[in-house]
C-alpha positions as CSV (number, residue, x, y, z in Angstrom):
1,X,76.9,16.0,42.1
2,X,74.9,15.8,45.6
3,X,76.6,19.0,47.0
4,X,75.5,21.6,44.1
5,X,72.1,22.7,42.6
6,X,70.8,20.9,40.0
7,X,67.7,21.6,37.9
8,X,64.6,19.8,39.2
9,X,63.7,20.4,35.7
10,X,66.0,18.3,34.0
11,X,66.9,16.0,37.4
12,X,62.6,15.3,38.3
13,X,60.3,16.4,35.2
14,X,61.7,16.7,31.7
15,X,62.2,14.1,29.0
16,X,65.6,13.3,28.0
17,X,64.9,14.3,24.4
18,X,64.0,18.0,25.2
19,X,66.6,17.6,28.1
20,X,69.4,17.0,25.1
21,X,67.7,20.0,23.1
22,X,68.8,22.6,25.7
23,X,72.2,20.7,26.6
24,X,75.6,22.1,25.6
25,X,76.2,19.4,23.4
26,X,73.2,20.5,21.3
27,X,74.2,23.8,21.2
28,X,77.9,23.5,20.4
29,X,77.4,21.0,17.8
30,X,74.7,23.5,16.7
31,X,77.0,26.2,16.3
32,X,79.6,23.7,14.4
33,X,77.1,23.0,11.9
34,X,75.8,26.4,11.4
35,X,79.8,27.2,10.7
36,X,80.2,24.2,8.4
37,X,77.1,25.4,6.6
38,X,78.2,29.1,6.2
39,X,81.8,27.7,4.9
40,X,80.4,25.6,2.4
41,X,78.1,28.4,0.8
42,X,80.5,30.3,0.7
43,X,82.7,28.3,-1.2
44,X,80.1,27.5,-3.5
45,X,79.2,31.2,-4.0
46,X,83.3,31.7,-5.0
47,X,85.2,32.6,-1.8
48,X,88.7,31.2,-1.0
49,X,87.4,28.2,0.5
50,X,88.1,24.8,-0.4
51,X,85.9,21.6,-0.2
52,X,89.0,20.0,2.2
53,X,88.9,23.0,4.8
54,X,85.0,21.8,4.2
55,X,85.2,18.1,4.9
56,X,87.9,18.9,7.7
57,X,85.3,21.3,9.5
58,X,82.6,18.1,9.1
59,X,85.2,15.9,10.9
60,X,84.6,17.3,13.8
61,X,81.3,18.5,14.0
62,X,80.6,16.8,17.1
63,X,83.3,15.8,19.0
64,X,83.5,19.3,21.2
65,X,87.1,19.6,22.6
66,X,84.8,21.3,25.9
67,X,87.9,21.6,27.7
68,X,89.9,23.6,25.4
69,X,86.5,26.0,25.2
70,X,86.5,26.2,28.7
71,X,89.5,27.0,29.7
72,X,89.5,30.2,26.6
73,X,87.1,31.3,28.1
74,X,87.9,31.9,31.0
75,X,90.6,33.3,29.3
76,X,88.9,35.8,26.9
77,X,85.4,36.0,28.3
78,X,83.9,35.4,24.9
79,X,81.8,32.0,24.3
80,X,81.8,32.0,20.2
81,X,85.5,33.4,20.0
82,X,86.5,30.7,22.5
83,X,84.6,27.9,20.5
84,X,85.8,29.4,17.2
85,X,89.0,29.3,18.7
86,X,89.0,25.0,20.1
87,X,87.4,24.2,16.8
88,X,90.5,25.3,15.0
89,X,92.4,23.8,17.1
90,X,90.6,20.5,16.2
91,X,90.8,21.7,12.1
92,X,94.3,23.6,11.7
93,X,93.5,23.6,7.6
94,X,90.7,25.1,8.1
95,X,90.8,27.4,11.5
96,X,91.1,30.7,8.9
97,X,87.9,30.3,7.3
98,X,85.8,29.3,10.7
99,X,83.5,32.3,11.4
100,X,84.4,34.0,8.4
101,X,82.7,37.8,7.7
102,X,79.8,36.6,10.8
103,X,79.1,38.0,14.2
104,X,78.6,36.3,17.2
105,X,74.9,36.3,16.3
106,X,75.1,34.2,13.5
107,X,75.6,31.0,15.5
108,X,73.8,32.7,18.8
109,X,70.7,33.5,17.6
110,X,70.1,31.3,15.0
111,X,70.8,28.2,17.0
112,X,68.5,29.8,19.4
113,X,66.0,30.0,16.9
114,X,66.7,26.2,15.6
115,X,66.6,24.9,19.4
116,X,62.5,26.7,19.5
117,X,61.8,25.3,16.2
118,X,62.8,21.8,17.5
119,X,61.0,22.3,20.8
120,X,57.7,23.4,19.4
121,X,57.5,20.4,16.8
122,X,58.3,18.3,20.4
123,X,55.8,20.0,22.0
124,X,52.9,19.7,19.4
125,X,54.2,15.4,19.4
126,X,53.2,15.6,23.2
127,X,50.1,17.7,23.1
128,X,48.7,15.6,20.2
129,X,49.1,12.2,22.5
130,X,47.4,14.5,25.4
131,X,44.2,15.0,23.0
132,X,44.5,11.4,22.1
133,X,44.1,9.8,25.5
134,X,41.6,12.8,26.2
135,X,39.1,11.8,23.9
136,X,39.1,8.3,24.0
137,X,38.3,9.0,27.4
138,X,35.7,11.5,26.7
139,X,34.0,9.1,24.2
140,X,34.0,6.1,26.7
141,X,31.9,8.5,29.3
142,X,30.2,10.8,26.8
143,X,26.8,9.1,28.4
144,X,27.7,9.4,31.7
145,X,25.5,12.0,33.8
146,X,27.3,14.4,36.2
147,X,26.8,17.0,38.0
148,X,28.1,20.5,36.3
149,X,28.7,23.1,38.3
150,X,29.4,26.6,37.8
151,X,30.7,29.5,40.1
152,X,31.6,25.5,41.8
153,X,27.5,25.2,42.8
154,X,25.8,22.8,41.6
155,X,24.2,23.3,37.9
156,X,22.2,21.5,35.0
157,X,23.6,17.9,34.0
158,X,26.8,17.3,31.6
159,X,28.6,14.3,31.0
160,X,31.8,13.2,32.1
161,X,32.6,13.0,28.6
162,X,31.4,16.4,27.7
163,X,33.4,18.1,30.5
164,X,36.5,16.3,29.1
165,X,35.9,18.0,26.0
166,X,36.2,21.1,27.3
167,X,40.2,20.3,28.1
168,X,40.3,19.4,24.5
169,X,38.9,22.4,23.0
170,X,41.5,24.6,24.7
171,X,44.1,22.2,23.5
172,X,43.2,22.6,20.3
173,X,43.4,25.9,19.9
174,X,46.9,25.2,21.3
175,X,47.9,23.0,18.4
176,X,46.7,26.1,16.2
177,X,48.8,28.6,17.7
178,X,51.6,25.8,17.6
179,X,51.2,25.3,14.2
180,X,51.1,28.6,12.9
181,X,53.9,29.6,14.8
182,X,56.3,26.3,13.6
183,X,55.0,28.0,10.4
184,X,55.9,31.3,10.5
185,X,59.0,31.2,12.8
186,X,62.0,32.8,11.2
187,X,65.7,32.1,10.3
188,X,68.1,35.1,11.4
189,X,70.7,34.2,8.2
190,X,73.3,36.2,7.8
191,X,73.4,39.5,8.6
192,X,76.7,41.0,10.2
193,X,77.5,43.1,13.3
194,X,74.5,45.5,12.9
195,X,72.1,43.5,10.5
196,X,73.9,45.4,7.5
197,X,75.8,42.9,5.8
198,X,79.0,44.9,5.6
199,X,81.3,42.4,6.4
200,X,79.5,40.7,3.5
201,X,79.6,43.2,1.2
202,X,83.9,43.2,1.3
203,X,84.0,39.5,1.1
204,X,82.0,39.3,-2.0
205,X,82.9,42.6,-3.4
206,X,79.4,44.2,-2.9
207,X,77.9,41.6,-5.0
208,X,74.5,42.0,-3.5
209,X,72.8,39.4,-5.0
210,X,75.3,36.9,-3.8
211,X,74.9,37.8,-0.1
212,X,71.4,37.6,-0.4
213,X,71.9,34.2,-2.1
214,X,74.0,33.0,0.5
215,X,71.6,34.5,2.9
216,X,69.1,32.2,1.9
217,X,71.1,29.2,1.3
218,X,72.2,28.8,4.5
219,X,68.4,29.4,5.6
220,X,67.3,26.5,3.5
221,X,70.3,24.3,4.7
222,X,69.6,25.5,8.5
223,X,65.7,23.4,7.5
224,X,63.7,26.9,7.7
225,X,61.6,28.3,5.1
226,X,62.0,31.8,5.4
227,X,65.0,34.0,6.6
228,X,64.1,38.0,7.9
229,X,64.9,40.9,5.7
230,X,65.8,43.2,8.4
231,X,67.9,42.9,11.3
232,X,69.8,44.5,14.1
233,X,72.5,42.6,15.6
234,X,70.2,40.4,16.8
235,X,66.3,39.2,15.4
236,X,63.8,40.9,17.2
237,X,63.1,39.4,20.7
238,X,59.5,39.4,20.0
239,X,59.9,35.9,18.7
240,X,61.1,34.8,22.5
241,X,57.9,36.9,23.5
242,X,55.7,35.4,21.3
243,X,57.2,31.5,21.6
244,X,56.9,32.2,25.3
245,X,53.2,33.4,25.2
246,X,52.3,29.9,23.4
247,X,53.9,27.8,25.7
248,X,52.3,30.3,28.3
249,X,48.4,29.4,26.4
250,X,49.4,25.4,26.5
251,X,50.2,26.1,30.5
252,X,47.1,27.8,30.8
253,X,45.2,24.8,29.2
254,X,46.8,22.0,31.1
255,X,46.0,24.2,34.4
256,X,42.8,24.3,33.8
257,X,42.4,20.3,33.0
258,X,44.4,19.7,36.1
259,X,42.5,22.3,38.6
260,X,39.2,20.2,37.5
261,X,40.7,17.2,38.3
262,X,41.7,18.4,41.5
263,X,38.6,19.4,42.1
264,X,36.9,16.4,41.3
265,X,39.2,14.3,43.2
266,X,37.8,16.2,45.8
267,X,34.3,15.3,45.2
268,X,35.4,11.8,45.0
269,X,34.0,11.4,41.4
270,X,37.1,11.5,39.4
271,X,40.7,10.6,40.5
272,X,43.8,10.4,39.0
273,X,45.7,7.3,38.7
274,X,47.4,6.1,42.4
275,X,49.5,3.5,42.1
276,X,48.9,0.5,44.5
277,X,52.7,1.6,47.0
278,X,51.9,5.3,46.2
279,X,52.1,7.4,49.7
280,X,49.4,10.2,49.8
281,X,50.5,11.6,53.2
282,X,53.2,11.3,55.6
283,X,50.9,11.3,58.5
284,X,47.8,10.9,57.1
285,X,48.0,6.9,55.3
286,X,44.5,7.2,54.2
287,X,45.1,9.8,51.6
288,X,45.2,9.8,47.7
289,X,46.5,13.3,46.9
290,X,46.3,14.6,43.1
291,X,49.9,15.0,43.6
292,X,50.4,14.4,39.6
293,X,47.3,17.4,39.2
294,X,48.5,19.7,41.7
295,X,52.4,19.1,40.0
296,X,50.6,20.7,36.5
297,X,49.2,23.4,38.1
298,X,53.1,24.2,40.1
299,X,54.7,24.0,37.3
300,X,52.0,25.8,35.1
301,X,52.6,28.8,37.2
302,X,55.8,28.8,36.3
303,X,55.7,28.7,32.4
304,X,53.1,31.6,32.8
305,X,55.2,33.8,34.8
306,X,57.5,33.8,32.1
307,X,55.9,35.8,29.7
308,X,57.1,38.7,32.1
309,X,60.6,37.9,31.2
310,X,60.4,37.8,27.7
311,X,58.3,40.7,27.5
312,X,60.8,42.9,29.5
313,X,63.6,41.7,27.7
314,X,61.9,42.5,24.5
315,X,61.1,46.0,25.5
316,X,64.1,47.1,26.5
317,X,66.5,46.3,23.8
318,X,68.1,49.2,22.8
319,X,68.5,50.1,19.2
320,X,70.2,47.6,17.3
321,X,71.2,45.6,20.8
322,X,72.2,45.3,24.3
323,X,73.4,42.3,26.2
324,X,71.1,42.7,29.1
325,X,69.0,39.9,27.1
326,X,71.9,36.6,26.9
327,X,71.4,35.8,30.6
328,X,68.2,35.8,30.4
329,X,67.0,34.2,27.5
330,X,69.5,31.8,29.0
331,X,67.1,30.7,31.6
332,X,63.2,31.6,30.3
333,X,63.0,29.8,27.4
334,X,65.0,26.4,28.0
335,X,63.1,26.5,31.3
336,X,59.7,27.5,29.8
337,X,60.2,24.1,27.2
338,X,61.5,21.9,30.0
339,X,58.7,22.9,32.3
340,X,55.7,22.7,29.3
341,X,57.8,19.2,28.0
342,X,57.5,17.5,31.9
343,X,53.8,19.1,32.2
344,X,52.8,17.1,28.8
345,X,54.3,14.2,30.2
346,X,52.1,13.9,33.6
347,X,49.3,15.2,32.1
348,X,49.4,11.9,29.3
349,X,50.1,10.0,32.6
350,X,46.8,11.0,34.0
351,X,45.0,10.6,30.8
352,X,45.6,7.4,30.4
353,X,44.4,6.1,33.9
354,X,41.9,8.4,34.9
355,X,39.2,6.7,37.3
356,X,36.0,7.3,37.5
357,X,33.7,6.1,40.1
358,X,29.8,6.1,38.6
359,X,28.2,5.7,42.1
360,X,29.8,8.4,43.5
361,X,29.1,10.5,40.6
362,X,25.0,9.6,40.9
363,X,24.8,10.2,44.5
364,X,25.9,13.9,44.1
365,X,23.2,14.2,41.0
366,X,20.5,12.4,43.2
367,X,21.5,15.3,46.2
368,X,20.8,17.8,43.6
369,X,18.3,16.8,41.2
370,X,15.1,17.6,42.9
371,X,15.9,21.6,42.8
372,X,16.8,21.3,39.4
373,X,14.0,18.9,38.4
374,X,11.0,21.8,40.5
375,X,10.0,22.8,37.2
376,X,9.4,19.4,35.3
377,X,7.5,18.5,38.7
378,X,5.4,21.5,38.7
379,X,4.4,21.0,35.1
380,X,3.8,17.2,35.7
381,X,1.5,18.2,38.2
382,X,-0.4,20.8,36.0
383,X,-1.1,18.0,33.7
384,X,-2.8,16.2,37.2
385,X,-5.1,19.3,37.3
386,X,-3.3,21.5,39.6
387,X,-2.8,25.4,39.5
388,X,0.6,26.2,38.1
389,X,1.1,29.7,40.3
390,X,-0.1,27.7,43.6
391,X,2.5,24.5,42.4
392,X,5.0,26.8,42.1
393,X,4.6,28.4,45.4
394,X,4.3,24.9,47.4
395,X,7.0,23.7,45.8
396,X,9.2,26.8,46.7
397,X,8.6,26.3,50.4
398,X,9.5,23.0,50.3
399,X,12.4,23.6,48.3
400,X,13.5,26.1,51.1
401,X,12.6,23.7,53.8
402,X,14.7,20.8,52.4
403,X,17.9,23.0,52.0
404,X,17.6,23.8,55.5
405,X,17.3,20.2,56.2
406,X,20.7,19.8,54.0
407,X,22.9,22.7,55.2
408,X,21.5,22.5,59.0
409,X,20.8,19.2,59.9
410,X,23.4,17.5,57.5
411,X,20.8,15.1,56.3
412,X,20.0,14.0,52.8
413,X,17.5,16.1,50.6
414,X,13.9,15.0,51.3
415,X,12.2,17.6,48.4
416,X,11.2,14.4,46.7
417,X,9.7,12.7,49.8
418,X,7.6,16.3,50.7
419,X,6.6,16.2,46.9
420,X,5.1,12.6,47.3
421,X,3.2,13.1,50.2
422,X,1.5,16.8,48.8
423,X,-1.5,16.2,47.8
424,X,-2.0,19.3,46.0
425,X,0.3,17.8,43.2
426,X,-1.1,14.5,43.1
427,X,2.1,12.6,41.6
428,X,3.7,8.6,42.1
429,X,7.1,7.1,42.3
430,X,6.2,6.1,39.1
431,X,5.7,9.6,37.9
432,X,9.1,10.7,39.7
433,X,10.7,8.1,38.0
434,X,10.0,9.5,34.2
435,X,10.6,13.1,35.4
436,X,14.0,12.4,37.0
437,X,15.4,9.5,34.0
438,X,18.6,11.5,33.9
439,X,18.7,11.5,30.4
440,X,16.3,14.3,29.7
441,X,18.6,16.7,31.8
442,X,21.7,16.0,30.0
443,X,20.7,17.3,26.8
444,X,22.7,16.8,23.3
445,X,26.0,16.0,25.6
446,X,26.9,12.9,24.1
447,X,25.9,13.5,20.7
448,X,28.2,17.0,21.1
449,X,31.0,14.3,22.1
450,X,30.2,12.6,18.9
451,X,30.3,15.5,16.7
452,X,33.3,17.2,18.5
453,X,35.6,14.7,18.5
454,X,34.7,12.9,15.3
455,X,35.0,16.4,13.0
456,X,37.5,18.3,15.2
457,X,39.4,16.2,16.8
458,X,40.4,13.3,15.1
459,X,41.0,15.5,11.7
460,X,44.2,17.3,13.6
461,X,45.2,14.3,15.0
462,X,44.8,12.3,11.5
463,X,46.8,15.8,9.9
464,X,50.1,14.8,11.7
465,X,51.8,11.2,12.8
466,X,54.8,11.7,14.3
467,X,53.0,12.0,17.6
468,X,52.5,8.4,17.4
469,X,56.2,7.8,17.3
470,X,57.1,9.4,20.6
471,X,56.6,7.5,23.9
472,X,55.2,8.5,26.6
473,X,57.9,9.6,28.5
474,X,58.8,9.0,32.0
475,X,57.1,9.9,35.5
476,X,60.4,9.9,37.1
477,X,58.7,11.0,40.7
């Protein structure tokens, strides 16, 4: 519809599969299956329920009469009573047992807790492909001298391929927080209005050990491994908070990757891929914006910003519940997965076509070297019989005197050219030459590449496979 809002989210960024996760078919369906679930362990544990009000409820687990929901709503102003209510009209033999001794929590919260389970397996498929296409990159470049940099001034050598590894660490520790918490996440089960059970303990005749069998059964059937013990109405909205904090890291990570980029691009060593009828500029035709880098970084500052949410929600529940959190988690933690689920996307995009341009990428070394080569040059010329306190003086005046050149004149660095023509230090081209082969200043950068990726990297990517399975999803802008 052109003439109402529509999520940029869903409409510009996200994948249709975690699109689908957060979508109201996903949900309802989810809460028809949770119901179908609880009705048949209960039947098996000995309530009134028969296997025909089961297969009745199964009939329709799908096929969500919307409209009817809809319009009770409106009606009562109660979602699950106005869903419990259109899936009895869709199962009349069954419409009595639908919900039975559960609150509103039972299908709330624990499809809510299902829905982040699903979305942080999706995001770990994404991430892995990220890392993937990361370090094939870093192992084609692991030899490749640039120019590192830190408080952005030029500093000693890395490689292109060694600063890529730097993305992937942080990743990594992104698939361990990911992992752990796919691990540990919880099931709500059953619990009741306050997290007692009482409604439980009349329908089974305060069998406790049935209750806490049916608890679990419809954990295990739900495909967790682990249900929690205690309860209010709701499970603790620390979960949001911390499910929201590891998207929040994976933001962090993928901001980072893309700010370099950006950075890069700038320098015109690294760019992003630009498609051959991309437009950089309205006005300016020339340009080849990191639009794809700069998008990370936009919608990076959102995920982070969400944490907020979560964390306020979580601190203000008041004992056993308020309903100050619904509308909320409503819109931080479906927009927190889209968001993550669309960053993913570009940043396999950029991966995978990254270009790099070698002369570009010498010509800012040569600019630099000479200052950072002063003491292999003073040393060379010790070896020529020269005094290393004078050298280093000399060469210090010089230094300053070609900076000036640099920064006032706008010319190219000449320390070389003074260095040559000094007699005081008594060195050749050919001697420059040795001293500057750029592979003495780059250190154990390629062989860290090795090393990294071969025992860290390709071990967590070898761990799982389903990553391979998912494509790479679509740049729809």
């Amino acid at each position: 519809m052109r003439d109402q809002f529509e999520s940029p989210l869903i409409q510009r960024y996200a994948s249709k599969e975690m699109s689908f996760l957060f979508s109201p078919q996903f949900k309802f369906q989810t809460w028809r299956k949770l119901w179908i679930i609880l009705a048949d362990s209960e039947r098996e544990l000995g309530l009134p329920i028969t296997q025909e009000q089961v297969d009745e409820l199964k009939a329709h687990e799908k096929d969500i009469n919307f409209d009817v929901a809809e319009a009770e709503e409106k009606r009562r102003r109660h979602d699950v009573m106005s869903h419990v209510y259109a899936y009895g009209v869709q199962c009349p033999k069954a419409k009595g047992i639908i919900h039975l001794g559960a609150t509103s929590a039972f299908v709330g919260d624990n499809t809510d807790l299902i829905q982040m389970q699903q979305g942080l397996i999706y995001v770990r498929r994404r991430l892995m492909r990220v890392i993937d296409k990361l370090s094939e990159f870093a192992l084609q470049y692991k030899d490749m001298p640039q120019l590192g940099a830190t408080h952005f001034q030029a500093a000693q050598l890395t490689t292109v391929g060694k600063r890529a590894c730097l993305w992937i660490q942080d990743l990594l520790i992104d698939v361990e927080e990911l992992d752990f918490l796919i691990d540990v996440l919880p099931f709500r089960g059953v619990k009741g209005t306050t997290g007692t059970q009482a409604s439980f303990m009349d329908l089974f005749e305060g069998d406790e050990s049935k209750i806490i069998k049916l608890d679990h059964m419809v954990t295990e059937r739900a495909g967790f491994k682990r249900c929690l013990t205690i309860t209010g109405q709701t499970y603790t909205r620390k979960w949001d908070n911390r499910v929201s904090q590891t998207l929040s890291s994976i933001a962090q990570s993928l901001h980072k990757f893309a700010t370099d980029l950006r950075l890069m691009q700038g320098n015109k060593e690294v760019e992003e891929p630009f498609e051959s009828t991309q437009i950089g500029s309205s006005a300016m035709a020339y340009k080849r914006n990191p639009m794809r880098s700069e998008r990370i970084c936009s919608l990076g500052r959102f995920v982070m910003s969400l944490t907020n949410s979560t964390a306020f929600t979580q601190a203000t529940q008041w004992f056993e519940r308020t309903l100050d959190d619904s509308a909320n988690k409503r819109l931080a933690i479906p927009e927190a997965f889209l968001a993550i689920d669309a960053m993913l996307i570009i940043a396999e995009n950029i991966s995978s076509g990254m270009v790099v341009y070698p002369k570009v990428i010498e010509k800012r070394i040569m600019a630099e070297l000479p200052f950072m080569a002063t003491e292999n040059i003073i040393m060379e010329g010790v070896k020529k019989g020269g005094d290393r306190q004078e050298l280093h003086e000399e060469i210090r005046k010089m230094s300053m005197e070609a900076g000036s050149v640099v920064k006032n004149e706008g010319k190219d660095n000449d320390l070389l050219e003074r260095i040559l023509k000094n007699p005081k230090f008594d060195i050749t081209e050919a001697d420059l030459k040795n001293i500057l082969d750029l592979k003495k200043f780059i250190g154990r950068a390629p062989g860290q590449v090795v090393k990294f990726v071969t025992e860290e990297v390709k071990p967590v990517l070898a761990k799982y496979d389903d990553w391979k399975q998912v494509d790479a999803g679509e740049l729809k802008v």
